[in-house]
C-alpha positions in Angstrom: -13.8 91.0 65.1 -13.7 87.3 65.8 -17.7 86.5 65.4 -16.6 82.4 67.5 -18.0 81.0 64.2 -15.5 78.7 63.3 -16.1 75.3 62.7 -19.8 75.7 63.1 -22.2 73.4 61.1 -24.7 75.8 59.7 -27.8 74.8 57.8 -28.6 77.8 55.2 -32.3 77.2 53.5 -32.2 78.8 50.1 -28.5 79.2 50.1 -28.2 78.2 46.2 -29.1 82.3 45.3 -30.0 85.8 46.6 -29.9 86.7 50.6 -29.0 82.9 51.5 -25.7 82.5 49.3 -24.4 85.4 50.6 -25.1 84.0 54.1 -23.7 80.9 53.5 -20.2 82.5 51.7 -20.3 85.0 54.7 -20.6 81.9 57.8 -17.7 79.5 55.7 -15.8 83.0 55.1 -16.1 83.0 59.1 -15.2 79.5 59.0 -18.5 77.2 59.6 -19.2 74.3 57.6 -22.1 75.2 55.7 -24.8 73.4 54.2 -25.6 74.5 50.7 -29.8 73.6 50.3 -31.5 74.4 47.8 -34.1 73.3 44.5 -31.3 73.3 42.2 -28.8 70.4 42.8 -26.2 71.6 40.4 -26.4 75.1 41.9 -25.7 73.9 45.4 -23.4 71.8 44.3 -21.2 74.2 42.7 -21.2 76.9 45.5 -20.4 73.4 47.9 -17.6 72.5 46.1 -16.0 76.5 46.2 -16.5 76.6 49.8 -14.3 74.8 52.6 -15.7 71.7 54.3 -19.6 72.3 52.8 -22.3 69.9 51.9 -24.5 70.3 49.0 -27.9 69.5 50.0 -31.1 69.0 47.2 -33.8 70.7 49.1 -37.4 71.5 48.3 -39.4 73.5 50.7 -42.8 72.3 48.7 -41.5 68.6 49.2 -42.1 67.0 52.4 -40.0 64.0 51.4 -37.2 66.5 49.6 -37.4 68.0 53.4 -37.0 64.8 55.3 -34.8 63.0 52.9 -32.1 66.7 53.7 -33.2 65.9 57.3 -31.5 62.2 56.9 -28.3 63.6 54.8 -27.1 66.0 57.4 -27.8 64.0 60.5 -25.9 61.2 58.9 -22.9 63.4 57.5 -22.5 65.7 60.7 -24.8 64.2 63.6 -26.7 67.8 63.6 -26.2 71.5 63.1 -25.4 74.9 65.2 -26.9 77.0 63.2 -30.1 77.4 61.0 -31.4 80.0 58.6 -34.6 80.1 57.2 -34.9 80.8 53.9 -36.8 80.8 50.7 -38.6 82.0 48.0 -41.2 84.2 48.3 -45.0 83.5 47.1 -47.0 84.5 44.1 -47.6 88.1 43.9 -51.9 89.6 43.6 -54.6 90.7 45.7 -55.3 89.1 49.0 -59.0 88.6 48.1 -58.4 85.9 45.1 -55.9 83.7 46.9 -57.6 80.1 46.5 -57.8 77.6 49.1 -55.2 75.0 47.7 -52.5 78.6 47.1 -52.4 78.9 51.0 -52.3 75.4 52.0 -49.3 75.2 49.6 -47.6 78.5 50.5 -48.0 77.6 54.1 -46.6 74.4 53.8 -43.5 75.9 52.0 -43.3 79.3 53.6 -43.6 78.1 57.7 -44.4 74.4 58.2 -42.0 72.4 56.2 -39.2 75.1 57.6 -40.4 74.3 61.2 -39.9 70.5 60.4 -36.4 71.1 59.5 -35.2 73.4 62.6 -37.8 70.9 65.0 -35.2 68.2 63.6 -31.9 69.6 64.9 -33.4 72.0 67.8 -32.9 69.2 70.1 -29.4 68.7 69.8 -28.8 72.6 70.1 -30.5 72.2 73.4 -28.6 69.4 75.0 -24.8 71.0 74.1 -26.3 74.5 75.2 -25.7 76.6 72.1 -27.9 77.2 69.1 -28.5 79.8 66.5 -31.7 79.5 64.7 -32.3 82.8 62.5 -35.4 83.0 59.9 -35.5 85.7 56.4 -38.6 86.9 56.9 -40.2 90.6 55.2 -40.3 94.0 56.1 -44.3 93.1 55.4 -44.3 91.8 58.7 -44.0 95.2 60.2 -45.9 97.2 57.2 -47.5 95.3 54.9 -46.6 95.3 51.8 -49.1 95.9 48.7 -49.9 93.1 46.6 -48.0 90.2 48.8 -51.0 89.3 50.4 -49.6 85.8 51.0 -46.4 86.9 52.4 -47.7 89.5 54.9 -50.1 87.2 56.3 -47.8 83.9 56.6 -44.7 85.6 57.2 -46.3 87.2 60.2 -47.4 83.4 61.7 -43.6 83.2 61.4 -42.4 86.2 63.7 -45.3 84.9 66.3 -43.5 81.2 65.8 -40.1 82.5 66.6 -40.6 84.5 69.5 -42.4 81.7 71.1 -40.1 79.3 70.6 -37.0 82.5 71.9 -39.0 82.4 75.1 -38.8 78.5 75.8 -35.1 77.8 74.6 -33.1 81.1 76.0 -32.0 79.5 79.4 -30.3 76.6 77.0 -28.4 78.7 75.0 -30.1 78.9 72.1 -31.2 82.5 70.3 -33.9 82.9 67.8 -34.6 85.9 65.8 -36.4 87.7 62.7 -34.3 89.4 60.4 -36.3 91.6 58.5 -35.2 93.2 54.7 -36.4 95.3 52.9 -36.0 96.1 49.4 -32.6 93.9 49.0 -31.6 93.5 45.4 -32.0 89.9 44.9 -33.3 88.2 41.4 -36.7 87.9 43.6 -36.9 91.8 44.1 -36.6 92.3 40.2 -39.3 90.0 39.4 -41.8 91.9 42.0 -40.4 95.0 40.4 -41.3 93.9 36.6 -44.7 92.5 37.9 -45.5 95.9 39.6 -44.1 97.6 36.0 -46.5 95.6 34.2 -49.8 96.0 36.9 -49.4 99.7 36.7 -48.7 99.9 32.6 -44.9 101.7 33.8 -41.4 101.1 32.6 -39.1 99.1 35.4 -37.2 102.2 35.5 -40.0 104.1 36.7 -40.7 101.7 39.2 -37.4 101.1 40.6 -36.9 105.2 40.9 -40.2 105.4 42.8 -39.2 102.8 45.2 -36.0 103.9 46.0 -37.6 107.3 46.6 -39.7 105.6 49.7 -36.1 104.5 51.1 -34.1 107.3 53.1 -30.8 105.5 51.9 -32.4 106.3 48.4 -31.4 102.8 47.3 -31.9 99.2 47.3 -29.6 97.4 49.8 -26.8 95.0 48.8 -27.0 91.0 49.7 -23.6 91.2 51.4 -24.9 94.4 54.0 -27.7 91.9 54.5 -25.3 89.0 55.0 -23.1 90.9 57.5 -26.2 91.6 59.9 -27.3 88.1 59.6 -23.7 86.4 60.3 -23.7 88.7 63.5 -26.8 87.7 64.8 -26.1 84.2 64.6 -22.3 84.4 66.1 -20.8 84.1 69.2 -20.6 87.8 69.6 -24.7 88.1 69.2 -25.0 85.6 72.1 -27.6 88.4 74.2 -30.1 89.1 71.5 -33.1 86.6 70.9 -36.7 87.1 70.4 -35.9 89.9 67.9 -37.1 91.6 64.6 -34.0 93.5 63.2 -34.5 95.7 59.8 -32.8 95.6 57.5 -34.1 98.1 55.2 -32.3 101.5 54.7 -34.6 102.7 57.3 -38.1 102.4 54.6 -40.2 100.9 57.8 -42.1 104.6 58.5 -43.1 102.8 62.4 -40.8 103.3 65.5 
């Protein structure tokens, strides 16, 4: 299937590890130019340089100035982008209840505002040449909150309300924005929440990782690359009727119709 990605200039948040690598290896494999972004200059970098026609991009979500200074280095290497995924890494895991003041002010920053002033930066140019794909990695929390990620269910969810606003005012230019939705995705990220849940509960990471998988009807975790392929699609060409969504991808764990 020809997804009408090639030479697309995609911006992929996070794209240095985890769900957002394989997006970014999945859009060049397609044939867009990707941007690699990510905390980890030498990481993004390297993936750039083993990729066709890809810029490496130092970018920190906490950082205004790391945000605006990637803002500056694309527009003045490509003029804009197509296509932009938000990404990154999750916050802090603990009980909703103890979360101090500063800890949401910072998560918010990185988690929703910081990621708005990077797609508010290239949204205009989508708008004028009629075509735009702007996709954000959110949580299957958003749908059924997860246990001990407080932070994420509550600012992830501020996200979904984000995106479908914005799906409603720039559908008539060509432009789609939607959720995408994992659940338990075997990243680095979803091994650190499984070792912090082995150690809360006093289990072995073996125990915990059976349990979870028992909650999945798949009866395991899912792959970054089955995660990459629904993303790639709902940012192609081919996906060019769907906007405003939340699409799982979870190995059907969300109990809720």
């Amino acid at each position: 299937m020809d997804l009408g990605l090639d030479n697309r200039r995609a911006l992929v948040m996070g794209s240095t590890g985890g769900m957002g690598e394989a997006i970014a290896r999945r859009l060049s494999s397609e044939g867009s130019r990707v941007v690699i972004a990510g905390r980890s200059s030498d990481k993004a970098v390297k993936i750039a340089k083993e990729l066709n026609d890809a810029l490496s991009c130092a970018l920190d979500l906490a950082d205004v100035e790391s945000v605006d200074d990637a803002i500056q280095m694309i527009s003045s290497h490509w003029g804009g982008v197509d296509i932009i995924v938000c990404n990154g890494g999750g916050p802090p895991p603990g009980p909703i209840a103890l979360v101090e003041h500063n800890v949401w002010n910072a998560q918010f920053e990185t988690m929703f505002t910081n990621q708005i002033r990077l797609v508010n930066a290239f949204l205009p140019g989508m708008r004028e040449r009629g075509w735009g794909r702007i996709l954000a990695i959110s949580s299957s929390g958003i749908q059924q909150p997860i246990p001990n990620l407080g932070i994420s269910n509550a600012i992830r969810g501020a996200q979904v309300g984000w995106a479908k606003t914005l799906a409603n005012e720039v559908a008539a230019e060509g432009v789609t924005v939607n959720i995408c939705a994992p659940g338990r995705i075997d990243t680095d990220r979803l091994k650190q929440l499984d070792q912090a849940a082995a150690q809360r509960l006093g289990k072995d990471i073996q125990e915990i990782e059976k349990d979870s998988k028992a909650t999945i009807p798949l009866g395991r975790y899912g792959t970054v690359a089955e995660f990459a392929d629904t993303a790639v699609f709902l940012v192609s060409a081919n996906a060019s009727y769907i906007t405003g969504g939340v699409i799982r991808i979870d190995g059907g764990m969300i109990r809720g119709i």
